[in-house]
C-alpha positions in Angstrom: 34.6 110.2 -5.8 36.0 113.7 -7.4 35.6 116.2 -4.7 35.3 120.2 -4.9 36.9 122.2 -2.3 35.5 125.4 -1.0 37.3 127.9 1.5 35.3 130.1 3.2 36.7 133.5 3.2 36.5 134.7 7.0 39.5 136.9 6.9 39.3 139.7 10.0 36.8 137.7 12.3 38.1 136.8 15.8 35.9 134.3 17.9 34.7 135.9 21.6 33.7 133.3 24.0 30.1 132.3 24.0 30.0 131.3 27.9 32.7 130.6 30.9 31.5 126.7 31.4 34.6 124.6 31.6 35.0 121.8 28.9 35.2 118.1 29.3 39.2 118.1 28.4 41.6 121.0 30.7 43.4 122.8 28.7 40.6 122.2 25.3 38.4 125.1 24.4 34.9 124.0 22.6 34.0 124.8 19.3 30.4 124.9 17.7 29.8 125.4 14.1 26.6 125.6 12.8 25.6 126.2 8.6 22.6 128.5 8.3 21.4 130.0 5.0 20.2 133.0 3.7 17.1 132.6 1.6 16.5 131.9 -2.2 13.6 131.9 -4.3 14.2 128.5 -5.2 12.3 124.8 -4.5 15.1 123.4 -2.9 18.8 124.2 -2.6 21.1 121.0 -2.5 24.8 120.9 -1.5 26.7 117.7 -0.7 29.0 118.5 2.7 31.5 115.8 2.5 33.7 117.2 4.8 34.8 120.4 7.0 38.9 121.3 7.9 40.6 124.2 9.7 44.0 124.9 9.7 46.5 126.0 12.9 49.3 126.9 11.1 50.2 128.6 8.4 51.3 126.3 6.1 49.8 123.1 4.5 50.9 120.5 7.5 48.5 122.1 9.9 45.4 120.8 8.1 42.9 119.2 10.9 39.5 117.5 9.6 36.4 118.0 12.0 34.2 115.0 12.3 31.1 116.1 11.0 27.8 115.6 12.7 25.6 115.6 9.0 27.1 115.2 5.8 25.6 114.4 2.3 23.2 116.5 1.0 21.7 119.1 2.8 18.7 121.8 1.7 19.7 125.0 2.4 16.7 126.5 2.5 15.5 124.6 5.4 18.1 126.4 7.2 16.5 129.9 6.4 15.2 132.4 8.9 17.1 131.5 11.6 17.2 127.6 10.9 20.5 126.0 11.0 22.1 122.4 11.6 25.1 121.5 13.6 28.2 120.3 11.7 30.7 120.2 14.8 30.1 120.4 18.6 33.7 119.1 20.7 36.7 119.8 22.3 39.4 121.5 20.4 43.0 122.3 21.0 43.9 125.7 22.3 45.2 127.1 19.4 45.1 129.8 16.5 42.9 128.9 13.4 44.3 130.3 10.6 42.4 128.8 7.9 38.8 126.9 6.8 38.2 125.0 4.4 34.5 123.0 2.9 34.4 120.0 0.8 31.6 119.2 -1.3 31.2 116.1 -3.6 29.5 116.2 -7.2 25.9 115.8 -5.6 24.9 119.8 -6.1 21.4 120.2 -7.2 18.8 122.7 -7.2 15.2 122.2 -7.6 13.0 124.8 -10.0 9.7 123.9 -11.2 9.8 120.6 -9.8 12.7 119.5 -11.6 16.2 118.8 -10.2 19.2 120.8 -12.0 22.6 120.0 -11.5 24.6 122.6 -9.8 27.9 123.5 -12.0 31.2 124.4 -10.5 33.9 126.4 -12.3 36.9 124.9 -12.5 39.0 127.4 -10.6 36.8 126.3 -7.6 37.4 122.8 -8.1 41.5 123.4 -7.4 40.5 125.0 -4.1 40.9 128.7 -2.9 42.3 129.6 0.4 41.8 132.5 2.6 43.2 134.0 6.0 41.3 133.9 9.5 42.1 135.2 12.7 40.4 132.6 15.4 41.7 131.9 18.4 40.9 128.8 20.9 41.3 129.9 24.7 41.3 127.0 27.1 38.2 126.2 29.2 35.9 128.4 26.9 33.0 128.1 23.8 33.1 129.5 20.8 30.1 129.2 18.6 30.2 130.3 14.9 27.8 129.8 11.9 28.4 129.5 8.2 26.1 131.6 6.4 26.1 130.0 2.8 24.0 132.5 0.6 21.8 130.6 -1.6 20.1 133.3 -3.6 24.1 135.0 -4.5 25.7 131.3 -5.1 23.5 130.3 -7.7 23.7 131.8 -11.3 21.9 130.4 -14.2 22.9 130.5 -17.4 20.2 129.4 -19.3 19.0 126.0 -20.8 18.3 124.5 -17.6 22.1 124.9 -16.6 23.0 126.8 -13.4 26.3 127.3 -11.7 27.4 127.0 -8.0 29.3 130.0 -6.8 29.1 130.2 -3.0 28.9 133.3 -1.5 29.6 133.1 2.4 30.1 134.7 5.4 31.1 133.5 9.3 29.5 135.4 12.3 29.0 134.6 15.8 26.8 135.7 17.8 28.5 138.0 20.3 29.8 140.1 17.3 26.7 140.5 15.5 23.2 141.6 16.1 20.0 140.4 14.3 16.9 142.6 13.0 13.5 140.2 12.9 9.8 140.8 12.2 6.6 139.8 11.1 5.1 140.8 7.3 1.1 140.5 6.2 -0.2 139.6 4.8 2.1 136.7 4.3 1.0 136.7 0.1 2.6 140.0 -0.4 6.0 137.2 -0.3 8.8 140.8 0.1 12.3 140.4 -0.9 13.5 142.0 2.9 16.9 143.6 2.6 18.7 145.2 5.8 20.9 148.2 4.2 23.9 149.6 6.3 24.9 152.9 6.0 28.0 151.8 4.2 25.4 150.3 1.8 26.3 146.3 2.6 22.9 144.8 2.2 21.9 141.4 3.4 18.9 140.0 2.6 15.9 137.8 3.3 12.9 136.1 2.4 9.8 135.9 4.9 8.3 132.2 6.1 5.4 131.5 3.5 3.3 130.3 6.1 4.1 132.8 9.1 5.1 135.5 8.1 8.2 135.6 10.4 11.6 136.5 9.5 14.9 136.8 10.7 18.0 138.7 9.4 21.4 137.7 11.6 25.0 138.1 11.6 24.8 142.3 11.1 27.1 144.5 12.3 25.9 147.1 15.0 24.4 150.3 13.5 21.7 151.8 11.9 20.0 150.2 9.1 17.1 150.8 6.6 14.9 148.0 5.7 13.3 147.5 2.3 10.3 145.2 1.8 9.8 144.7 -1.8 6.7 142.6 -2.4 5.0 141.1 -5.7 3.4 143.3 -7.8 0.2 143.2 -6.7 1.5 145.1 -3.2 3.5 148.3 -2.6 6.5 148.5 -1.4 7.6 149.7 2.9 10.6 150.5 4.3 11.8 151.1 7.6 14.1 153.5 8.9 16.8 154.2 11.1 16.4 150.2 12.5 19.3 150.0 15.8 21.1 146.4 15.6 23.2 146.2 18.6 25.9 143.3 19.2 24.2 139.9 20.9 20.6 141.8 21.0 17.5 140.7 18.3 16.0 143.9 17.2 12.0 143.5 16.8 10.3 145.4 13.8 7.3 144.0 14.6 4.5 143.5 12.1 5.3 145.4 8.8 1.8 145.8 7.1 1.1 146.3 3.0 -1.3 147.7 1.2 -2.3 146.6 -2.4 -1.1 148.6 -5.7 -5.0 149.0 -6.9 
């Protein structure tokens, strides 16, 4: 089977230790990663994880593959508002990670409509693209980290039915990020929620179509405004000066909306 690699781009982020338990193997750290999504206004997301590597050297012999605990396809969008599913949970060398890198086969699909669309890949992301991380494995100590695959940034279509994969991702963990989560009604007004720094980086969710709830992770600690922009039919909120602090889950509450007529 052809096979597409994707490197996630994690250059800058260090991995702080999750807890102080002791692991199974002296000398081993642990390592957790977990693939969570943020939201698209799609029917179903499809990418087909066929395999997950990290590097601890610098230089093409130091290529290690993680056994994965899923692989095949997986929906993304079942991973939204704080879902996620575990791809790796052992005992890992201590050592520097210096690279990551995702392999997906040909199985990409998205569903609009009720119809399944195959998801493109450019060819410059079929010969693989690497980037620099900085992680580091400390013996007797957990690191946790999630890959936040964008669905709603990876996907452009280009008409006729055709749409192209693109992934957009970033890696957080959770002692160097904070989270912002709430509660919208009614649940019909269906806002596009975006959490805007002051440097103006926005990342952005959708709420749960049957709850309300929603969940915005892997922010950096600050001061944000939050934009709720519902269907037509509703007007738009916003929220001001939001505080996301490291580790801590900020709680908006229930953000109300009023109709347009």
């Amino acid at each position: 089977m052809k096979k597409i690699l994707f490197v996630l781009s994690m250059a800058g982020i260090v991995f702080t230790a999750c807890n102080n338990e002791k692991t199974d193997v002296e000398g081993d750290g642990r390592l957790v990663v977990r693939l969570t999504d943020a939201p698209a206004d799609y029917e179903e997301v499809l990418i087909d994880l066929q395999e997950l590597w990290v590097n601890v050297a610098d230089d093409s012999t130091g290529w290690t593959e993680l056994p994965l605990e899923v692989n095949g396809q997986i929906d993304l969008l079942e991973l939204a508002n704080g879902g996620d599913t575990l791809l790796f949970n052992d005992n890992f060398p201590s050592e520097k990670i210096s690279q990551m890198r995702m392999i997906l086969g040909e199985n990409n699909e998205i569903k609009v409509g009720g119809e399944y669309y195959d998801l493109k890949t450019p060819s410059a992301q079929q010969s693989g693209l690497k980037f620099q991380v900085n992680a580091t494995i400390d013996p007797g100590v957990d690191y946790e980290m999630w890959i936040d695959f964008d669905a709603a940034r990876s996907i452009v279509e280009t008409g006729n039915g055709k749409y192209i994969l693109k992934p957009v991702i970033k890696v957080f963990t959770e002692v160097s990020s904070g989270s912002i989560k709430g509660v919208v009604s009614p649940v019909d007004a269906r806002p596009l929620i975006q959490a805007i720094s002051a440097a103006n980086d926005t990342t952005s969710t959708l709420a749960d179509t049957i709850t309300g709830e929603f969940l915005i992770r892997g922010l950096e600690a600050g001061a944000y405004k939050v934009d709720f922009v519902p269907v037509s039919s509703y007007l738009e909120e916003e929220l001001l000066d939001v505080d996301v602090t490291v580790g801590m889950v900020t709680d908006v509450d229930t953000v109300f909306f009023t109709g347009s007529n």
